[in-house]
C-alpha positions in Angstrom: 59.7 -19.4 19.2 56.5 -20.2 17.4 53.9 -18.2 18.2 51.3 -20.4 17.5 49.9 -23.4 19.5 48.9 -26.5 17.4 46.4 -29.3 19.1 49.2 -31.6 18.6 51.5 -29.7 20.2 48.9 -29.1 23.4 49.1 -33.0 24.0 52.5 -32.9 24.0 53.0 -30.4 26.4 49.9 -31.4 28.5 51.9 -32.8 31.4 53.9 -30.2 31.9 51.6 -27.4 31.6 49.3 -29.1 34.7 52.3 -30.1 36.5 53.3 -26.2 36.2 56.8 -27.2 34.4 56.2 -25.1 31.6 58.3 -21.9 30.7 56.2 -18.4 31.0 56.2 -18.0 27.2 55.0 -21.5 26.3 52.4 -21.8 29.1 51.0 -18.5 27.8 50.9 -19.9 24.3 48.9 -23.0 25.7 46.5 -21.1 27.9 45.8 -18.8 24.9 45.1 -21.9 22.5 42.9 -23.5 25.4 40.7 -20.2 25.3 40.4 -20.3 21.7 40.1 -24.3 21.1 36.9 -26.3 22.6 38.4 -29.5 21.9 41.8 -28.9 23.5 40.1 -27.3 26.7 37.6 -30.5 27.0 41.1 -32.4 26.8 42.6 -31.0 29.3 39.8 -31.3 31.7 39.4 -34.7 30.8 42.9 -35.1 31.5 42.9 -33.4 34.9 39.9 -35.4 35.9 41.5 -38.8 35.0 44.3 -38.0 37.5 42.2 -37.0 40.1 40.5 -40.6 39.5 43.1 -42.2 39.6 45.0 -40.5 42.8 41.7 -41.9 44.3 42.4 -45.3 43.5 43.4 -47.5 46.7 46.9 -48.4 46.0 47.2 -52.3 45.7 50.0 -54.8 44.4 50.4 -56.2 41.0 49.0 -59.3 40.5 51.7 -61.6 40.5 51.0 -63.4 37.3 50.7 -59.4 35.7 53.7 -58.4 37.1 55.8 -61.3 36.0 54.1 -61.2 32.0 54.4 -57.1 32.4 58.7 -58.2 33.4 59.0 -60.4 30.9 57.4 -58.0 27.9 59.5 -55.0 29.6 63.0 -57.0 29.6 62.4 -58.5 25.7 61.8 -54.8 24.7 64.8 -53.8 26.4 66.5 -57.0 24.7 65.2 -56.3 21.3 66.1 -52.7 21.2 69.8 -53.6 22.3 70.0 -55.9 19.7 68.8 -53.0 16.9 71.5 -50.9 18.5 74.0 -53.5 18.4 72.7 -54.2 14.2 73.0 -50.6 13.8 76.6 -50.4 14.9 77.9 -53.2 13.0 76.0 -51.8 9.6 
């Protein structure tokens, strides 16, 4: 394993490292590259404090006209990524 942290690398594994998913080695990494990077450690608290925002948002329904253009986009993706697939195949 790479022994070095890169700031790109930090936002990848952001999620895991404050869900606690991270193995021992990498976490170690990460919290060694957070002590050493002021950027990367303003991320993360940045990034902890939008969750804790947002757990503290009253949960309320879509909007139905969002939730039927959010469908539609989701279902065209899908579509459109079925048909690349499908173009891919045939080539």
């Amino acid at each position: 394993m790479n022994h070095h942290m890169t700031c790109r690398r930090i936002t990848e594994l952001l999620i895991d490292f404050v869900d606690g998913n991270l193995p021992e080695e990498e976490h170690a990494l990460l919290q060694r590259h957070l002590c050493g990077c002021v950027p990367c450690a303003i991320y993360l608290h940045t990034y902890q404090d939008t969750i804790q925002l947002t757990k503290s948002l009253p949960e309320e329904p879509l909007p139905m006209e969002f939730a039927c253009r959010l469908k539609a986009m989701i279902t065209e993706a899908c579509q459109k990524k079925a048909a690349e697939s499908e173009e891919g195949l045939v080539n």
